[in-house]
Structure formats: structure tokens, C-alpha cells
FIMAR-329377 format. One record per residue (C-alpha): residue in one letter; x, y, z. Coordinates in steps of 0.05 Angstrom, whole numbers, padded with zeros to 5 digits, always signed. Example, Ala and Ser with C-alpha at 12.3 -4.5 7.8 and 13.67 -1.06 7.14 Angstrom:
2
A+00246-00090+00156
S+00273-00021+00143
REM end
This chain:
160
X+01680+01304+04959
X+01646+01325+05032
X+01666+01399+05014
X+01633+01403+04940
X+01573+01359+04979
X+01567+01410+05027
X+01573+01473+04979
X+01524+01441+04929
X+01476+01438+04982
X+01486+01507+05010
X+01473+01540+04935
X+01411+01487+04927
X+01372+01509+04994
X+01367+01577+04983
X+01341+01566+04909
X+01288+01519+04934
X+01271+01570+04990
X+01259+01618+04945
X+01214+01578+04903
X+01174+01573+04954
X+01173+01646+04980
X+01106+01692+04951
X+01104+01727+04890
X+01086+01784+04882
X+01004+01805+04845
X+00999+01811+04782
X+00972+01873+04760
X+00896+01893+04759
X+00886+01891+04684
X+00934+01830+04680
X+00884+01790+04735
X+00822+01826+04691
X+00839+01795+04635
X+00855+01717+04660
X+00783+01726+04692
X+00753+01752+04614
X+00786+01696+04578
X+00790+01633+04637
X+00731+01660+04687
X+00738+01672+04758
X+00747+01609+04780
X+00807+01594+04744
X+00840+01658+04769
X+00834+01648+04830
X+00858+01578+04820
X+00922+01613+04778
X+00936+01655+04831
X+00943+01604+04879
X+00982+01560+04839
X+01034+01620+04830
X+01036+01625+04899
X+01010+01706+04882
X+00937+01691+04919
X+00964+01730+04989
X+00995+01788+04952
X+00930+01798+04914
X+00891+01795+04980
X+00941+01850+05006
X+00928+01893+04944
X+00846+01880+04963
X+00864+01897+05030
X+00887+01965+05004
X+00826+01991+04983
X+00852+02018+04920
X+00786+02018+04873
X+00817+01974+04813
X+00829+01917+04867
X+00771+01925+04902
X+00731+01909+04830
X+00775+01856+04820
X+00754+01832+04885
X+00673+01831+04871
X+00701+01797+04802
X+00744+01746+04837
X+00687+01730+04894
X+00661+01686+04841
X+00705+01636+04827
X+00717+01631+04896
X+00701+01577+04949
X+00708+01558+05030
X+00774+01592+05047
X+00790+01636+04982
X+00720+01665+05002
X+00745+01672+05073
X+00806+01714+05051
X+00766+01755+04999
X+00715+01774+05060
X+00776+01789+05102
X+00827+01836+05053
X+00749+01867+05037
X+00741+01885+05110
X+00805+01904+05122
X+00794+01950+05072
X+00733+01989+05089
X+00766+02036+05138
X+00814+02053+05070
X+00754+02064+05014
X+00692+02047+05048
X+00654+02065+04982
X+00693+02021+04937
X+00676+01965+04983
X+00608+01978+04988
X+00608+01979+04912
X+00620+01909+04919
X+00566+01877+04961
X+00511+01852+04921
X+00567+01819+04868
X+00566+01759+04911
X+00591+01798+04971
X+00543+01815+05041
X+00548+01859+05091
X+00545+01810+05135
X+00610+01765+05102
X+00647+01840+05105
X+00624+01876+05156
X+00662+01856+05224
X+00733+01844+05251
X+00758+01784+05220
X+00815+01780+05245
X+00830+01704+05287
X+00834+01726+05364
X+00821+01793+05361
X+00836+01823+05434
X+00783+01873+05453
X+00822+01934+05432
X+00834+01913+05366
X+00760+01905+05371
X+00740+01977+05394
X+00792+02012+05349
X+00773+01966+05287
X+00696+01979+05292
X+00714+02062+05311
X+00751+02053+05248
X+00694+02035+05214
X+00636+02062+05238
X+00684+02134+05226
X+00696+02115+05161
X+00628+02096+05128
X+00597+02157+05165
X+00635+02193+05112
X+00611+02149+05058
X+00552+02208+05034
X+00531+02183+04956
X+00458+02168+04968
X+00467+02102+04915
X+00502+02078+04966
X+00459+02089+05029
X+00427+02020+05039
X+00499+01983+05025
X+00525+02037+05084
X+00465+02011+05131
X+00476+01945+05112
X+00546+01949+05140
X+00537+01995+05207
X+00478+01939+05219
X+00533+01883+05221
X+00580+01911+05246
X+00532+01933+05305
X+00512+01857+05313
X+00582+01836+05315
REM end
């Protein structure tokens, strides 16, 4: 009795763990369409609920330009600490695609939300080498449309 006790527990806790574990994202057209047919809100809410909200953020953080729409898109139904995230997978991602993120800002995301280190307790090096990282990488950002976004950005981050 102990022994099938003990074995029914040991195949039982590693189910459960898993459960608990993150899922992976859902793809960009799959996310898309939730927010088309439930609005943003409820796909953000979704993909907390399905324990997928931190992989999407990673995606974000990517910079690859379908997530980074999804991000302006998913900004909406956001609030408090989804925001939070969102701002921080978007500034992690501006050394990546600075452009793409840039694209974002005026669909509910600002410069200033984006455009610093957000990491918690940065040490001063991760400081300098994220905001070299930066600064470097909207320099490059040259489509004129995009200009007063890029100024935006070097502005905060300068204040930061």
C-alpha cells in the first residue's frame, strides 16, 4: 500500500508541475485573430490564462515586425503590469528593429513608456551598454516618417 502511495505520487507531481510550467505563444496570426473577433483585452486576458503571456512578451522582445504589431495591437487591452511587460519586451527590443518599434508609439505606446532600461536593478554597465545599444541602433533608423518617433526616443533615453 506505502509503495503504490508513494509511486502514485511520484507520476502525479511531475504532471501537476508541468501544468504549471509556460506554454509556449501562439502564433502571430493566431493572437491577430483572438484580438479581431474578442478585442485586445480579452487576449491579453487569454494569454494569461494559458499561462502563454511571458512567451509572447519574449516573441515582442524579439523585435521581429509581426510581434512588434501585435504588440501596438495588444497595448490596448492592456492594464498596470501587462502594460509594464509590453513597455519592457518593446524596449528590449529596440536595439533588434528599432523601426518596428518606433512604428508602434503613438498606438497607445510613448517614447517615454519605451525608451529606457527597464530592467529591475540595472548595475551601471548594463546601463552604459543598454543605452550604447540604443542610441547605435536608432542612429541607423534613416526613414524620414520616422524621424520625430526616433527623437522622441534618443530624448528619453537621454533623460533616463
Amino acid at each position: 500500500m506505502r509503495a503504490a502511495l508513494i509511486i502514485g505520487l511520484t507520476l502525479c507531481v511531475p504532471a501537476a508541475a508541468g501544468a504549471v510550467r509556460a506554454a509556449e505563444a501562439p502564433s502571430p496570426d493566431a493572437i491577430a485573430r483572438t484580438i479581431d473577433q474578442r478585442g485586445p483585452a480579452e487576449a491579453v486576458r487569454t494569454l494569461a490564462a494559458r499561462h502563454q503571456w511571458d512567451a509572447t512578451l519574449s516573441r515582442i522582445g524579439s523585435g521581429d515586425a509581426r510581434w512588434l504589431a501585435l504588440a501596438a495591437r495588444l497595448r490596448r487591452g492592456s492594464d498596470a503590469g501587462d502594460s509594464e511587460a509590453l513597455d519592457g519586451a518593446l524596449s528590449e527590443a529596440i536595439a533588434r528593429n528599432p523601426a518596428g518599434v518606433l512604428r508602434t508609439f503613438g498606438q497607445g505606446v510613448r517614447a517615454a513608456d519605451v525608451c529606457h532600461d527597464r530592467a529591475i536593478e540595472p548595475s551601471g554597465d548594463q546601463v552604459r551598454r543598454f543605452t550604447h545599444d540604443t542610441q547605435a541602433a536608432l542612429h541607423r533608423v534613416s526613414d524620414p516618417a520616422l524621424a520625430p518617433a526616433r527623437d522622441a526616443c534618443l530624448a528619453a533615453l537621454r533623460a533616463s
